[in-house]
C-alpha positions as CSV (number, residue, x, y, z in Angstrom):
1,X,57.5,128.3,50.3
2,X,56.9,125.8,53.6
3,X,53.6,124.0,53.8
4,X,51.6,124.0,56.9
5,X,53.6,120.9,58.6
6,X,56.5,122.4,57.9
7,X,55.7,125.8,59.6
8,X,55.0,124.1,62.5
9,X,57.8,122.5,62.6
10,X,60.0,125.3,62.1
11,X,58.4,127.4,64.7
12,X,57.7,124.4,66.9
13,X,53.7,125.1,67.2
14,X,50.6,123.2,67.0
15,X,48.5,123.4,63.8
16,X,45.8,124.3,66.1
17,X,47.9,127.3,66.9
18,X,48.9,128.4,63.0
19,X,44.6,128.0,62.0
20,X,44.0,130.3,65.3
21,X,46.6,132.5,64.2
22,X,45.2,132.4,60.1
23,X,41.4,132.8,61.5
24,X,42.0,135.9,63.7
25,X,44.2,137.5,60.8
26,X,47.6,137.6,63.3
27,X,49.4,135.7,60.5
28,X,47.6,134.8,57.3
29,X,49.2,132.3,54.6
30,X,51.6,133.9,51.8
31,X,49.6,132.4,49.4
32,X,47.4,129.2,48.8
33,X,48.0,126.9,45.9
34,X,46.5,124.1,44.1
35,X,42.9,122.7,44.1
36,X,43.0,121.9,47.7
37,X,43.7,125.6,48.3
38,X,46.8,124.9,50.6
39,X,48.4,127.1,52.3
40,X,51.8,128.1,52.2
41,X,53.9,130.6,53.8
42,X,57.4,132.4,52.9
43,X,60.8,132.7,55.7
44,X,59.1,135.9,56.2
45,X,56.0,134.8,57.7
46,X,57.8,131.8,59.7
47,X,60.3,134.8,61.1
48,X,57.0,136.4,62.1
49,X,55.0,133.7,63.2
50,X,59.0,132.8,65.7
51,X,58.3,136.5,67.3
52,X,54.5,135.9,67.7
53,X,55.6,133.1,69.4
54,X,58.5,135.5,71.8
55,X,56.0,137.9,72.3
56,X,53.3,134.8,73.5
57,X,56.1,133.7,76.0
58,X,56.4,136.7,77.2
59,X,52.5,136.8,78.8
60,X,52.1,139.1,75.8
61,X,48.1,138.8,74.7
62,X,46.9,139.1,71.4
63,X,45.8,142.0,71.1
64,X,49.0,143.8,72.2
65,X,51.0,141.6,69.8
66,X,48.7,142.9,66.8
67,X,49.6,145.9,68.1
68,X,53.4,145.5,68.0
69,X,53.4,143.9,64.7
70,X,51.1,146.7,63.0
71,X,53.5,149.5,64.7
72,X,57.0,147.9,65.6
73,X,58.0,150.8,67.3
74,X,55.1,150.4,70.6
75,X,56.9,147.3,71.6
76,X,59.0,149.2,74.3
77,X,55.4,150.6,75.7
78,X,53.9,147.8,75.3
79,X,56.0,145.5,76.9
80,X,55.9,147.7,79.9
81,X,52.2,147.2,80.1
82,X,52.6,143.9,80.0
83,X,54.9,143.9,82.6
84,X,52.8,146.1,85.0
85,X,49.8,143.6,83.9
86,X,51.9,140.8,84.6
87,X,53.2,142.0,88.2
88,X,49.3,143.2,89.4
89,X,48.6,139.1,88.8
90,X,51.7,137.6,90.1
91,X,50.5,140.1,93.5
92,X,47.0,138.7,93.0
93,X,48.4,135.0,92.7
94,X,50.7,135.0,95.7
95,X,47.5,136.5,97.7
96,X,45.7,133.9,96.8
97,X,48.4,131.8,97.8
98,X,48.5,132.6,101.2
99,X,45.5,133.0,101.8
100,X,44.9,129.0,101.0
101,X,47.9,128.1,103.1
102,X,46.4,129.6,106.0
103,X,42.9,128.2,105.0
104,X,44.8,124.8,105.1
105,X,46.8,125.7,108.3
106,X,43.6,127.3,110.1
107,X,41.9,123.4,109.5
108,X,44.5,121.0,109.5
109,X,47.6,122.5,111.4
């Protein structure tokens, strides 16, 4: 069992991150132990806690990776969600963009 420090460690996030994760039930302890109630969690839940981590790099949000991890099989239509999502605000983005280069052009070129 790994404590909380070493969790983080292991899956290189913030214990900021593994509370958020614990409070919105997206990875919960193993089990708590000891008077201080600590938390601990199993290779299992650091394996999980590494693909919540993928899935957050890949613009996933979380509620499409609770999705994925209650039914592993939607990842492939999920993903492609996320990619259509993703591409709509890259298009958005690069409007914007443009549209402040020439706001900077239109004043000061």
């Amino acid at each position: 069992m790994k404590t909380v420090g070493e969790v983080c460690q292991a899956a290189n996030v913030t214990r900021k991150t593994l509370y958020y994760y614990d409070r919105i039930g997206l990875l919960k302890p193993t089990e708590r132990s000891g008077g201080q109630n600590y938390k601990l969690y199993d290779d299992d839940a650091v394996d999980k806690l590494k693909r919540i981590r993928e899935m957050r790099r890949a613009g996933l949000k979380i509620a499409e990776i609770k999705t994925v991890l209650n039914d592993p099989g939607s990842l492939p239509d999920v993903v492609s969600d996320a990619i259509s999502r993703l591409t709509q605000e890259k298009t958005a983005v690069e409007q914007q963009i443009s549209c402040a280069e020439k706001l900077l052009s239109d004043h000061f070129g």
